[in-house]
N, C-alpha and C positions, 0 to 999 in steps of 0.2 A: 170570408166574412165571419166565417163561425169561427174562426179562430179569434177574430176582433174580439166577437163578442165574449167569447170564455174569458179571455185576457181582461175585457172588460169588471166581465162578472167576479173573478178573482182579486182586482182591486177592489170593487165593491165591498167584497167578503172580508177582504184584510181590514178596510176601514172599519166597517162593525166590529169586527174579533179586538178592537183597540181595547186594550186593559184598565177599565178603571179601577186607580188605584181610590181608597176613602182618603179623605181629605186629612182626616186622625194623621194617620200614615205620612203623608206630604208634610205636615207640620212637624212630626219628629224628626223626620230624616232633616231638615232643615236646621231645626232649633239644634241635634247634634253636630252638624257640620260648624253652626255658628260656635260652641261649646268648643270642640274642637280645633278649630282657627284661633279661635283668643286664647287656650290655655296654649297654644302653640308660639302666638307671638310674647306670653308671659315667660314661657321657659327658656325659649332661645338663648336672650339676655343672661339669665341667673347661670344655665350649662356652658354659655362662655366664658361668662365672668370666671368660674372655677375652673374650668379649664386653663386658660389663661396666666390663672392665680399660682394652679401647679405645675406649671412650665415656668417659670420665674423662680429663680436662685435667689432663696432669701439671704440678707445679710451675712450671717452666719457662714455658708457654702461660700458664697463669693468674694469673702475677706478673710483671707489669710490673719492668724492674731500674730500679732506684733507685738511682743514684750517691750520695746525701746518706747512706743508710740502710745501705750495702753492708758499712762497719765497725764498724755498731753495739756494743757489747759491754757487757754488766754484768756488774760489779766489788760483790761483796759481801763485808762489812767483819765482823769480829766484833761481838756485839751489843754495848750500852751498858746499863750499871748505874749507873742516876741517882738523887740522891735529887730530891724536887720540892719548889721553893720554895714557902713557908711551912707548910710540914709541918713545921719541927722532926728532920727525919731520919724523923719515923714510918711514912713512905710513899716507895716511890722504883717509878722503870722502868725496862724493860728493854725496848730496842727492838732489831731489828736491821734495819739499813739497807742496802739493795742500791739503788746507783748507775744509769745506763744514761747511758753516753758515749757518744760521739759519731765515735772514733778508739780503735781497740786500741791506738794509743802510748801512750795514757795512762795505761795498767796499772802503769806504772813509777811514776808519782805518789802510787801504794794501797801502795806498798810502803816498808817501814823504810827510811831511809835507811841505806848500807853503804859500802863499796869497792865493792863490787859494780853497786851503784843509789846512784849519788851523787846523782839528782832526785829519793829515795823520799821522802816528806813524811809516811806516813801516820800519824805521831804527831802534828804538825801540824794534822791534819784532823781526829783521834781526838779531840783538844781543843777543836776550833772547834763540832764536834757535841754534845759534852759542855757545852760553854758553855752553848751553845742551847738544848738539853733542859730544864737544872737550872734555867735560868732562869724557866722556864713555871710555871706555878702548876697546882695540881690540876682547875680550871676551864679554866684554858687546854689541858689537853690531855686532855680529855675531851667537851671542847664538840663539836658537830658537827660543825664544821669546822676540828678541831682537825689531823688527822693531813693535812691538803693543803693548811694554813696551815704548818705546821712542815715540808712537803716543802718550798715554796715556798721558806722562808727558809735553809732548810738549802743549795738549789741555789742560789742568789744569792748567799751568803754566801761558796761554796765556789770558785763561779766566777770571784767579785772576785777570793777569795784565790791563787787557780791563775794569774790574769791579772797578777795583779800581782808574783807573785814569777817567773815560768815568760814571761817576753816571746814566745820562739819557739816557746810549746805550740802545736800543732794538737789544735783539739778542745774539744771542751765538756763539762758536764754536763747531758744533759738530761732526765732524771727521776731522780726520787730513789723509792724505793718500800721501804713498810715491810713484810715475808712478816712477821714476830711486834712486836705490838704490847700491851704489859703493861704494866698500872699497877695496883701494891695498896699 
């Protein structure tokens, strides 16, 4: 029993010896912790972000330069309201065609001819595409391989005609691409 009771008297003594901390003390240690958690969830975000940021191959590193490619430019035209051979007029399209040259010089060739742009052709061009179009039949440009049979010829046709009236062009045409394609 005396052993009970030492054992006893031992806890006794532990619960008095409990360390009051002042309450001063409890509110700091707390208010840093909070300080410490929020500047914690502010920074996470921002050292990832930049981390992130410098693992990521800007433009530059990741694109080889291409001299052939470096003047690309597309030149898009107002659309075309066609009607389609052998319809009778009942049916027509409307396409709009965007270019991708080869030389920003060639911007001058999309444009009306003027004072201003005595090499503008794009009435010239306006007609040669209008040709093309009207010519097609309602099977012809619906077929599956309708609209990259008529880029096809559209670029050949435009190229001849740029080469052969324009001797000193630099530059080519080298896609021709339809953004709206309508036929009712």
């Amino acid at each position: 029993m005396a052993d009970e009771n030492a054992k006893n008297a031992a806890v006794e003594a532990a619960k008095e010896e409990t360390v009051d901390v002042p309450a001063d003390k409890t509110k700091t240690v707390i208010m840093s912790l909070i300080i410490l958690s929020v500047l914690v969830m502010l920074l996470t975000p921002a050292v990832t972000f930049l981390v992130v940021r410098t693992m990521m191959p800007t433009n530059q590193e990741s694109a080889p330069e291409d001299s052939s490619k470096s003047n690309v430019q597309e030149i898009s035209i107002e659309p075309f309201r066609t009607n389609i051979a052998g319809t009778q007029g009942m049916r027509y399209s409307q396409i709009t065609v965007v270019f991708e040259v080869s030389d920003g010089n060639m911007l001058k060739y999309f444009q009306k001819k003027s004072a201003e742009c005595p090499e503008g052709m794009l009435n010239r061009i306006r007609a040669r595409i209008t040709g093309i179009i009207s010519d097609k039949t309602l099977s012809g440009l619906l077929s599956k391989d309708a609209q990259t049979s008529l880029a096809n010829e559209i670029k050949t046709t435009l190229n001849a005609d740029l080469f052969d009236n324009k001797k000193e062009m630099s530059g080519q045409i080298n896609e021709v691409y339809f953004p709206s394609f309508l036929v009712q």
